[in-house]
C-alpha positions as CSV (number, residue, x, y, z in Angstrom):
1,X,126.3,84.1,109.9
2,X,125.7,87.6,108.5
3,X,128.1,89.8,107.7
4,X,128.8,93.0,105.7
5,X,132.0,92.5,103.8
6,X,131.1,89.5,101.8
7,X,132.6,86.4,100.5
8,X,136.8,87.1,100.1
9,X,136.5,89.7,102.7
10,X,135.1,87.4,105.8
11,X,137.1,85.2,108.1
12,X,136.1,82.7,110.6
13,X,137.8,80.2,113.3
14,X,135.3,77.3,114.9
15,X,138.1,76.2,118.4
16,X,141.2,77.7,117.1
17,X,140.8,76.0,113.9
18,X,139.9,78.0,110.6
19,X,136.9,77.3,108.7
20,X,136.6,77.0,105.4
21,X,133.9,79.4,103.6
22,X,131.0,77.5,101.5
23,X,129.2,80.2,99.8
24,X,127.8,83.9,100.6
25,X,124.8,85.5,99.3
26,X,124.2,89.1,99.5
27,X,120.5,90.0,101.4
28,X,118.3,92.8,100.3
29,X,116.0,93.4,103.1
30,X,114.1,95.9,102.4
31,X,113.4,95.4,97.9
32,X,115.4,98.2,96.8
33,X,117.8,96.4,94.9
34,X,120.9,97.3,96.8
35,X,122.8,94.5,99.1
36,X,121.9,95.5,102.9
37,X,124.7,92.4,104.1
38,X,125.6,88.7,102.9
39,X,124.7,85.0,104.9
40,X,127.6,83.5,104.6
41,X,127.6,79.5,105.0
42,X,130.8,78.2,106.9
43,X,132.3,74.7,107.2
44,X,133.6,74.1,110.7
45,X,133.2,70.0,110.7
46,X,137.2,69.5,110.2
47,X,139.0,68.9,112.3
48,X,136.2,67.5,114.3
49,X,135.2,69.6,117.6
50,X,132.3,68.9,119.2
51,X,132.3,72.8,121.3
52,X,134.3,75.6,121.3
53,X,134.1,79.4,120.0
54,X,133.1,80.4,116.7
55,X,134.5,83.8,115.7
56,X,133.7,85.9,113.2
57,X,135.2,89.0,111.3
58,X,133.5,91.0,108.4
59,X,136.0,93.3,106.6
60,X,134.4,96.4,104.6
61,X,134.3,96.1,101.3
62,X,134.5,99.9,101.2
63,X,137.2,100.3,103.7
64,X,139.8,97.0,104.5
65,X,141.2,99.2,107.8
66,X,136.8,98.8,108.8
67,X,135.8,95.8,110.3
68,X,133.5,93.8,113.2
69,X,134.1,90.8,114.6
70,X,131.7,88.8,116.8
71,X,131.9,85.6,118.6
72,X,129.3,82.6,120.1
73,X,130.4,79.8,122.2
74,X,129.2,76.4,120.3
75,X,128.5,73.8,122.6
């Protein structure tokens, strides 16, 4: 998933349930040295769901009142 806010600023909820937050790496697309966005890797094996929506919200690291949310159905 790729989001702006980064690491502590990111939430995410695979069928209701929260997931837990691996890592997040910040992405420089274009090679001038400033972060353009973060992959962030998310957990979402416990408890065990086979389907369901995965939502996502990315918090501004600029501005906590800024944020996006998205969402997939996983199935």
């Amino acid at each position: 998933m790729i989001g702006y806010g980064g690491h502590s600023y990111d939430r995410a909820k695979f069928a209701g349930n929260e997931a837990i937050q691996l890592d997040s790496e910040g992405v420089d697309l274009d090679g001038d040295n400033i972060v353009d966005g973060f992959i962030d890797y998310w957990d979402i094996s416990k408890p065990k769901n086979t389907n369901g929506t995965f939502e996502f919200t990315a918090t501004s690291i600029n501005n906590a009142a800024v944020s996006k949310s998205t969402s997939i159905y996983i199935k």
